[in-house]
C-alpha positions as CSV (number, residue, x, y, z in Angstrom):
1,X,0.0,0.0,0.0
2,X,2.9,2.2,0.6
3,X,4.1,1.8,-3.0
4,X,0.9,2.7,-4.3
5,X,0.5,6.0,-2.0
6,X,4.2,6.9,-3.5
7,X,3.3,6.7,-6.7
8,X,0.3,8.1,-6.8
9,X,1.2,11.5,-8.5
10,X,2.7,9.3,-11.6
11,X,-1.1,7.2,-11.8
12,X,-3.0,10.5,-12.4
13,X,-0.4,11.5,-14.8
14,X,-0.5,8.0,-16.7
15,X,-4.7,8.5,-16.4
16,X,-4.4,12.2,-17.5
17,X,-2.8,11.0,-20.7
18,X,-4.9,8.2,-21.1
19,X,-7.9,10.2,-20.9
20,X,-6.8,13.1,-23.1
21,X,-5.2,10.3,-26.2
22,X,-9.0,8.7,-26.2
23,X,-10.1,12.1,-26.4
24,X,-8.7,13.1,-29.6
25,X,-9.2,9.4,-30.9
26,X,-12.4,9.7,-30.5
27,X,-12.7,12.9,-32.2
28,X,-11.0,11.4,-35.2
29,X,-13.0,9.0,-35.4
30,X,-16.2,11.6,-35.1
31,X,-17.6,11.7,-31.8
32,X,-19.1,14.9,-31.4
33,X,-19.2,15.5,-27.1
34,X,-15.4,14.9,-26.2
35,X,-15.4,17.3,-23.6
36,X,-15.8,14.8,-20.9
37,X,-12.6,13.4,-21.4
38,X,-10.6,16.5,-21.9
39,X,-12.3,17.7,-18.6
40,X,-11.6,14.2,-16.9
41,X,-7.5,14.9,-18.1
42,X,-7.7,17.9,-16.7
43,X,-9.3,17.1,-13.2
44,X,-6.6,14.4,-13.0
45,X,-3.6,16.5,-14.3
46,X,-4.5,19.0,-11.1
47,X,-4.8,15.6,-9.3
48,X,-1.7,14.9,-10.2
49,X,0.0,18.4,-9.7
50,X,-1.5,18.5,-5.7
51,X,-0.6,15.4,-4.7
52,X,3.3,15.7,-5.9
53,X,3.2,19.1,-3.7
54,X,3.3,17.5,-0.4
């Protein structure tokens, strides 16, 4: 559990990217409400950004 609390900054990173690369694939592929996932990479990047600033 202690290795999982230590990396936790680098999961909502790994998430973030996740979230924002099936974003623009599904916009290639011509979804039309993608927002959701930009706004979920978002909330996870700031996620990400708190919990490295201990």
């Amino acid at each position: 559990m202690a290795a999982f609390l230590a990396n936790l900054s680098a999961l909502f990173l790994a998430l973030a990217f996740g979230a924002a690369v099936f974003g623009v694939l599904a916009r290639l592929l011509g979804a039309r409400r993608v927002w959701p996932f930009f706004a979920s990479a978002l909330l996870l990047l700031l996620f990400a950004l708190l919990f490295r600033l201990e």
